[in-house]
Phi, psi and omega in degrees: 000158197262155178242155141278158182272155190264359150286327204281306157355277188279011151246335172303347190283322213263314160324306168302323162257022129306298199295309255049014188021052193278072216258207194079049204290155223243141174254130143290164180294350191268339190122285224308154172286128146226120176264154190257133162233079169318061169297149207247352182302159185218301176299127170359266204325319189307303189300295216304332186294321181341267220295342162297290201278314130005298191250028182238333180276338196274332196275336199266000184208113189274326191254358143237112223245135181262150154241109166281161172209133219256128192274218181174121131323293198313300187250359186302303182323287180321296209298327169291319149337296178286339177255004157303314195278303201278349173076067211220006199298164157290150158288305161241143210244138197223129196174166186241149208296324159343296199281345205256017187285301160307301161325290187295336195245006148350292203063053186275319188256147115340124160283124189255010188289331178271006193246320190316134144318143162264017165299311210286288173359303180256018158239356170280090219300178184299312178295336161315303194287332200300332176273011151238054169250129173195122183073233185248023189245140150321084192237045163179160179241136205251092204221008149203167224177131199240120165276126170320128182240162190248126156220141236249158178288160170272277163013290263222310198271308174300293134030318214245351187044041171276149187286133185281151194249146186219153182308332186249017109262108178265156185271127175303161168309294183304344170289306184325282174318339177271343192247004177254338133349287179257023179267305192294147190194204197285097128133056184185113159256158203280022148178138160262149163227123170313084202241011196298294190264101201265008209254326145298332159315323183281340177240060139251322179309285173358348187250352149330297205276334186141348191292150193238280199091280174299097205248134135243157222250181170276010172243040166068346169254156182249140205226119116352096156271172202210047184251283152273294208283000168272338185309314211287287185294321168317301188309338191294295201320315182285352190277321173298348168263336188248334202226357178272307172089011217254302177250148188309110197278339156337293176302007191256339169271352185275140155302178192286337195272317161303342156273359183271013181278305189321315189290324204292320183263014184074015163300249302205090172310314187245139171239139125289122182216155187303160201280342169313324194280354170327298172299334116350262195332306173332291203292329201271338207290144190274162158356134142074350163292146186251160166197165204203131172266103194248168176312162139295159194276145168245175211201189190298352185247007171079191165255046162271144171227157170254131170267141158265099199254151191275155212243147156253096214217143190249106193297149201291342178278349189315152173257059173188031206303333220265257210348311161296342174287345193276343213265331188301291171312317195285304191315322187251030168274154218293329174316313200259358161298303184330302167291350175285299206296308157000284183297333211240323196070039176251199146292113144302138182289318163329073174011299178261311157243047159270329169290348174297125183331306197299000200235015155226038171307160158255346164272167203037032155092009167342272179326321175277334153296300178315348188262332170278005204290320180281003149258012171265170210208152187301155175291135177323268182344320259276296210254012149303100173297098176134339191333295197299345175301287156008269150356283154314317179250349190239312184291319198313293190296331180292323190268334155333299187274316168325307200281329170309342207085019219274305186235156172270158193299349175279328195277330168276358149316298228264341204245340122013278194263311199291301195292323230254297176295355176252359183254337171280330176305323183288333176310292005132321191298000000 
């Protein structure tokens, strides 16, 4: 999920209690529909494609008129909460599959099954739709999606003669660790990982060797294992930090944005980050730097990883859901997914378009997202109740001190599972 600086939150905050975010959309005394569209875009490209499509839907529907009202990663669980509570929602809601677990089973969202075309349906594939399925209903349409990537000094990396890795060999986890080795050298370790929120990364990589984590059971609950194939990407990372020396211990407090003065200055051979920092890279990198987008390392699970693809969701109080839904379908026909993903610097979820010449360039590293595209797999958490309490008080601080050395791998075992599992029971009763 994307952050904000906590000024920029709170004015965006402050901005949401201006407009009124008054979702519930409305007839004027003329007949017309108006609906509220919360977006969550931040970066320039992103708003400007919103807000063109917007106003490209209003000139082509006189009598159902969109209003944007410009949102915050940073602050969106609440702020949707409360305007859940006060009967105040947007009518259509821009959020990631992750965040929608409460809601849906709330009964905060709208069931889109009776409402969807089926063009949008048969073009969005299955594993997309299952991370906004919860329980028997749909309550979001799933239409961009970021993979993790490894992106490499070019320089640094040709230099060290290590075999360059390709989606359709990739380098195993244990290679991976043999080849961030030999990248490190006198003021340059082969890779940071940006490790300040460590808990979606360790299960979405994670799922490359077989890692789950996450078991439901045939009476529907879910019980937390800890087992060999969850084992594999944490460990590379601590070994590689405690016994290798190979990736930067610096860096386990930073966010993704914060490594890049260091990859820029040749510390850091390698960063993994969502395929989105491209753009950062682009804009920031000085004269003349090269870089490359290689695979995440695989594992008995291939190069599948799990995703939280950002959401389109319709509130269930709204009077006007089929009209959001029409609003829904035009924003996400394939051209105009195609300007979304762009604009955002992800994958479209979209079949047809994910399939557009433009999103398979070799420049700035297109073409090696689009070749993962077909692993990617719903996040282990996507329909876990409790998960962020979990998250938050159990996992956050355990794989923290683990990847420090703080602790062993028996001990992020037992807090994991033991701590993890009693927090998920209440959930659960």
């Amino acid at each position: 999920m994307r952050r904000l600086p906590a000024a920029a939150a709170a004015l965006t905050a402050l901005a949401l209690l201006v407009s009124g975010c008054s979702g519930g959309g409305d007839r004027a005394t003329d007949g017309t529909v108006r609906l509220s569209f919360q977006s969550l875009a931040w970066q320039k490209e992103s708003v400007d494609a919103n807000k063109q499509l917007v106003q490209e839907w209003n000139a082509a529907h006189p009598d159902i008129q969109v209003d944007y009202v410009q949102g915050s990663w940073d602050n969106v669980h609440d702020q949707l909460l409360t305007s859940f509570e006060g009967g105040e929602a947007p009518d259509v809601i821009h959020d990631a599959s992750d965040d929608l677990a409460d809601f849906a089973y709330g009964g905060y969202l709208a069931d889109l099954r009776p409402l969807l075309p089926d063009r949008l349906t048969g073009d969005i594939p299955r594993q997309s739709w299952e991370t906004t399925t919860f329980g028997d209903g749909v309550h979001g349409v799933p239409f961009l999606q970021e993979p993790k990537v490894l992106i490499a000094n070019t320089k640094i990396l040709e230099a060290s003669g290590v075999r360059i890795p390709t989606p359709e060999k990739p380098w195993s986890w244990p290679e991976f660790r043999d080849v961030t080795e030999k990248l490190t050298g006198k003021g340059t370790y082969g890779v940071a990982w940006p490790l300040k929120e460590p808990v979606s990364v360790t299960l979405n990589l994670g799922l490359s060797a077989g890692g789950q984590l996450f078991h439901r059971g045939a009476d529907g609950k879910v019980t937390i294992r800890f087992d060999a194939g969850d084992e594999v990407m944490p460990g590379t990372v601590r070994d590689q930090v405690n016994s290798d020396s190979s990736a930067a211990r610096s860096a386990l407090g930073m966010g993704g944005s914060d490594t890049l003065p260091g990859f820029f200055g040749g510390k850091y051979a390698m960063v993994p980050l969502g395929f989105s920092y491209r753009q950062q890279v682009v804009e920031q990198a000085p004269e003349g730097f090269q870089w490359t987008v290689l695979p995440a390392p695989a594992g008995s699970g291939g190069l599948a990883q799990g995703v939280s693809p950002q959401t389109l969701s319709v509130a269930e109080d709204s009077p006007h859901k089929k009209e959001a839904v029409r609003f829904i379908d035009f924003l996400l026909r394939p051209a105009n997914m195609v300007r979304l993903a762009r604009g955002d610097w992800m994958l479209p979820t979209g079949t047809e378009a994910l399939a557009d010449p433009a999103l398979h360039t070799q420049e700035n590293g297109w073409a090696a997202g689009t070749a993962l595209a077909r692993a990617l797999r719903p996040a282990p958490a996507q329909s876990v109740r409790g998960y962020p309490e979990w998250k938050d008080k159990v996992a956050t601080p355990a794989l923290q001190e683990y990847y420090s050395g703080a602790i062993d791998t028996e001990e992020l075992r037992r807090r994991l599972v033991e701590d993890g599992n009693r927090v998920l029971a209440r959930y659960q009763r």
